[in-house]
C-alpha positions as CSV (number, residue, x, y, z in Angstrom):
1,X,20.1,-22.7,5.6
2,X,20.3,-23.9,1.8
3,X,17.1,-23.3,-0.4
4,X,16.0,-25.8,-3.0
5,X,16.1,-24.0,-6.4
6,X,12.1,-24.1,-6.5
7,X,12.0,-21.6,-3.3
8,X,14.8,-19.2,-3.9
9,X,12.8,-17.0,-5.7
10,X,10.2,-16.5,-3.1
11,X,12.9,-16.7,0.0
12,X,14.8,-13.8,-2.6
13,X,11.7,-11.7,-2.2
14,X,10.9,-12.3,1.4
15,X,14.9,-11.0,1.9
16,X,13.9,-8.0,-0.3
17,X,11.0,-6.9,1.5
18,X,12.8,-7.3,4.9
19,X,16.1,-4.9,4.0
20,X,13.5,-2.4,1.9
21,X,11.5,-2.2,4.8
22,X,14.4,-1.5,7.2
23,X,16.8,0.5,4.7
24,X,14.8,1.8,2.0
25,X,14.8,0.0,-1.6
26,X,17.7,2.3,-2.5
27,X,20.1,0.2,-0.2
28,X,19.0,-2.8,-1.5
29,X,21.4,-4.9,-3.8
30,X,21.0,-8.4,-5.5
31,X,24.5,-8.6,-3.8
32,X,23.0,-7.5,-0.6
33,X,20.2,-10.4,-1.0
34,X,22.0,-12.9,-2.0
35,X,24.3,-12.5,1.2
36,X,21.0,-11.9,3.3
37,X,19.8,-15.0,1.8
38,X,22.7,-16.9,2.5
39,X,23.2,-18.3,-0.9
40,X,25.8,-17.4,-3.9
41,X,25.9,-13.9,-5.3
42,X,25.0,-15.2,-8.7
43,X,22.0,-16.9,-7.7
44,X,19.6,-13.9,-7.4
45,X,21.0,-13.4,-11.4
46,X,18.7,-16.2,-12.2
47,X,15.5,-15.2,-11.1
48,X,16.3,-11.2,-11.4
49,X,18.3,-9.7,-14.1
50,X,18.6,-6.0,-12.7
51,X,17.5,-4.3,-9.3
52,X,14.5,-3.3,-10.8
53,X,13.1,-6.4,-11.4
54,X,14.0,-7.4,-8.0
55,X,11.8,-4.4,-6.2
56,X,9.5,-4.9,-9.4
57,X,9.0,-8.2,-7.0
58,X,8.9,-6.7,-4.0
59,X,5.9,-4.4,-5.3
60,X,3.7,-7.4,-6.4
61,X,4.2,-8.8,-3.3
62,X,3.1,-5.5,-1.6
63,X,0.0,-5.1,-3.8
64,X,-1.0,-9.1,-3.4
65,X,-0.5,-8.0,0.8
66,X,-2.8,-4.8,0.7
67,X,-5.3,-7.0,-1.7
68,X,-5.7,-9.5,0.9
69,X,-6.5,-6.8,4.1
70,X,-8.8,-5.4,2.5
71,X,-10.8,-8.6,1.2
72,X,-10.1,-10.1,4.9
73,X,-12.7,-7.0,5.8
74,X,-15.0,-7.5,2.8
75,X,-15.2,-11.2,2.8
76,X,-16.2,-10.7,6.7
77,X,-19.6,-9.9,5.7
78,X,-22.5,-11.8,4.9
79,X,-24.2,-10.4,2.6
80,X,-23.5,-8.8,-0.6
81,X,-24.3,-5.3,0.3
82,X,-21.8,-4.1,2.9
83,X,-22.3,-1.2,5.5
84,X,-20.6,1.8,5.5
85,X,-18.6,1.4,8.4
86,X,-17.2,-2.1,6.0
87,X,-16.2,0.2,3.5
88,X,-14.3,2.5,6.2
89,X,-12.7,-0.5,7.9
90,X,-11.6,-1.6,4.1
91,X,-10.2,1.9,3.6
92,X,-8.5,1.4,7.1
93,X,-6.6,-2.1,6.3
94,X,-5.1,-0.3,3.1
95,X,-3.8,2.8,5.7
96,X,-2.8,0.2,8.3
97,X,-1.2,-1.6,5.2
98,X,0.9,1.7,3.9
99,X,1.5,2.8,7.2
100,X,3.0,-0.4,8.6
101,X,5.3,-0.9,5.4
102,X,6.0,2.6,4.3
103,X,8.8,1.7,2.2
104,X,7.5,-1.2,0.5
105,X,4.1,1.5,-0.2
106,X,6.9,3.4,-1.9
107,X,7.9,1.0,-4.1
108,X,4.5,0.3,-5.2
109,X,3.5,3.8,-6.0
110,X,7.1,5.8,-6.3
111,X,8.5,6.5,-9.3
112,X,11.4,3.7,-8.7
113,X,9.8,1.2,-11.3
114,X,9.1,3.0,-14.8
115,X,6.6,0.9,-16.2
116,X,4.6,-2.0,-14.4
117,X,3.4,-3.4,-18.2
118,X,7.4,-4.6,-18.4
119,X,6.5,-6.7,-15.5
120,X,3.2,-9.3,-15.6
121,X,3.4,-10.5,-12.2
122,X,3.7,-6.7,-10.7
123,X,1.0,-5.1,-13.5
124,X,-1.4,-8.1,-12.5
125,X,-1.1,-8.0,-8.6
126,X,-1.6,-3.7,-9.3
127,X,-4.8,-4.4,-11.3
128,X,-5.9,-7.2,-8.7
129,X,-5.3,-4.7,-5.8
130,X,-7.5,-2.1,-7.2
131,X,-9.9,-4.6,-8.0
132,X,-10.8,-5.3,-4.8
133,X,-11.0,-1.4,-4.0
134,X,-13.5,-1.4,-6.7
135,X,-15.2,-4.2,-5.7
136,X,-15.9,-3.1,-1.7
137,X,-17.5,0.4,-3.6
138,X,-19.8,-2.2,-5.8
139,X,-21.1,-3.9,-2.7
140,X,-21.5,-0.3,-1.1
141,X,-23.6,1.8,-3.9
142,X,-24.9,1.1,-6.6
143,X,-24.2,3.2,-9.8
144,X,-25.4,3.6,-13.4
145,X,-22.2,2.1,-15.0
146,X,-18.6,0.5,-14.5
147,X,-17.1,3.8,-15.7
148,X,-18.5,5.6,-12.8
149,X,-17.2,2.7,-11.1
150,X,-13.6,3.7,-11.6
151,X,-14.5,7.4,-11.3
152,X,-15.1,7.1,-7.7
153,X,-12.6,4.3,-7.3
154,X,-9.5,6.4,-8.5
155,X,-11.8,9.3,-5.8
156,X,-11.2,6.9,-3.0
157,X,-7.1,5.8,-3.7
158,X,-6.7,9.3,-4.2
159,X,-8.1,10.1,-1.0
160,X,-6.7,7.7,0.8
161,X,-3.0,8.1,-1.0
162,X,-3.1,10.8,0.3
163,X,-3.7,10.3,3.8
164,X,-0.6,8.2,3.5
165,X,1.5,11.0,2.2
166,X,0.4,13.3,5.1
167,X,0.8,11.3,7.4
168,X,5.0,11.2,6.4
169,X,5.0,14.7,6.5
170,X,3.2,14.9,10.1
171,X,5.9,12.5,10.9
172,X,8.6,14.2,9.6
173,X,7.4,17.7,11.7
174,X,10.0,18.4,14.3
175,X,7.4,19.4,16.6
176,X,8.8,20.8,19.8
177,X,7.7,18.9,23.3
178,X,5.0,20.0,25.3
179,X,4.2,22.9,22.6
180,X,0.8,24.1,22.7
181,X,-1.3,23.0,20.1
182,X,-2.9,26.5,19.2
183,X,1.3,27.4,18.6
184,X,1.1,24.8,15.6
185,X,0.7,26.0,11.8
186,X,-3.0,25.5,11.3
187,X,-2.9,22.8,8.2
188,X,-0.7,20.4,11.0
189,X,-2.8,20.7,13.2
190,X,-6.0,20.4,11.4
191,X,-3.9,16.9,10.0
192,X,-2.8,15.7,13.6
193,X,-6.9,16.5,14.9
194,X,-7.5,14.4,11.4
195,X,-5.0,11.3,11.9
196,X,-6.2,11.5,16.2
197,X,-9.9,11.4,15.1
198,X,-9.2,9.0,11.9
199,X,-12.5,7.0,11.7
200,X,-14.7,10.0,12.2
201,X,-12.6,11.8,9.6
202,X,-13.4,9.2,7.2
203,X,-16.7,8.9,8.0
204,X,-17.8,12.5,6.9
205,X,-15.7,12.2,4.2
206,X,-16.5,8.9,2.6
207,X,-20.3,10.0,1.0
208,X,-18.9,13.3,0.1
209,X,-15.9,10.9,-2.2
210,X,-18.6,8.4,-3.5
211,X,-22.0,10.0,-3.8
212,X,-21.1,13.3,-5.0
């Protein structure tokens, strides 16, 4: 399939997100996409000067992604106060989000890019992204000022960044079959009884991030 020059850009990225999340950003080339893409191997060149700006890309399109699970939760309610369990299923799209497209999540929040102010589209899709983070804590409490708005917004990525991390390491735990679960180092297992009992978890811990 040929691509009109006024979709390359966007079919380049779609090919980028597909091979990062498959191979890892490491294995991905303008080369590589332009071949994926099925168009010449200078063509990416004019859209992407370096790899960098390529996954730079492939981030904004991961944080415009997460922005819209978690409003497709917020926007589901009808009025302008949401519930708790809102917030919690907002906190679950962004998991579902990171957990689904690990190594795009990477991108986004690994030390692969240097410096999202070198990239517009990427810095304004980040600052969108937590935006709407923000936002679902405004509908949820109310506080004295936007500062403490931020406070327990940066609380809540924290939190749930690092529920994302954890969850790699549980994956990566060679844990042996059928082993009994009292046999297992006590902080996996306190994280498997965690990622098993997941809304629960996040329900006793969600006050204690916000209201403390």
């Amino acid at each position: 399939m040929k691509y009109h020059h006024g979709n390359l850009r966007s079919e380049l990225i779609r090919c980028a997100c597909t091979l990062c999340e498959e191979h890892g950003h490491d294995k991905i080339s303008l080369r590589g996409i332009a071949k994926e893409a099925n168009v010449s191997q200078t063509a990416p060149y004019r859209h992407f000067e370096t790899k960098e700006s390529l996954l730079a890309a492939v981030a904004a399109h991961g944080f415009v992604e997460m922005q819209k699970s978690i409003d497709k939760i917020i926007d589901l309610s009808k009025t302008n106060k949401i519930s708790k369990k809102t917030l919690i299923d907002a906190m679950l799209a962004y998991l579902d989000f990171a957990i689904s497209n690990n190594n795009i999540y990477e991108v986004m929040f690994g030390t692969v890019i240097k410096d999202f102010r070198n990239f517009p589209d990427l810095h304004d899709a980040a600052l969108e992204a937590y935006s709407s983070l923000k936002s679902s804590i405004k509908r949820y409490i109310v506080l004295k000022n936007d500062r403490e708005y931020d406070e327990k917004c940066v609380k809540v990525w924290a939190f749930l960044h690092g529920i994302v991390g954890l969850n790699d390491k549980l994956n990566n735990f060679n844990e042996t079959p059928g082993e009994d679960e009292n046999s297992l180092p006590p902080p996996i297992a306190a994280l498997r009884a965690a990622k098993d009992n997941i809304v629960p978890f996040m329900n006793s811990s969600i006050d204690a991030l916000i209201k403390s």
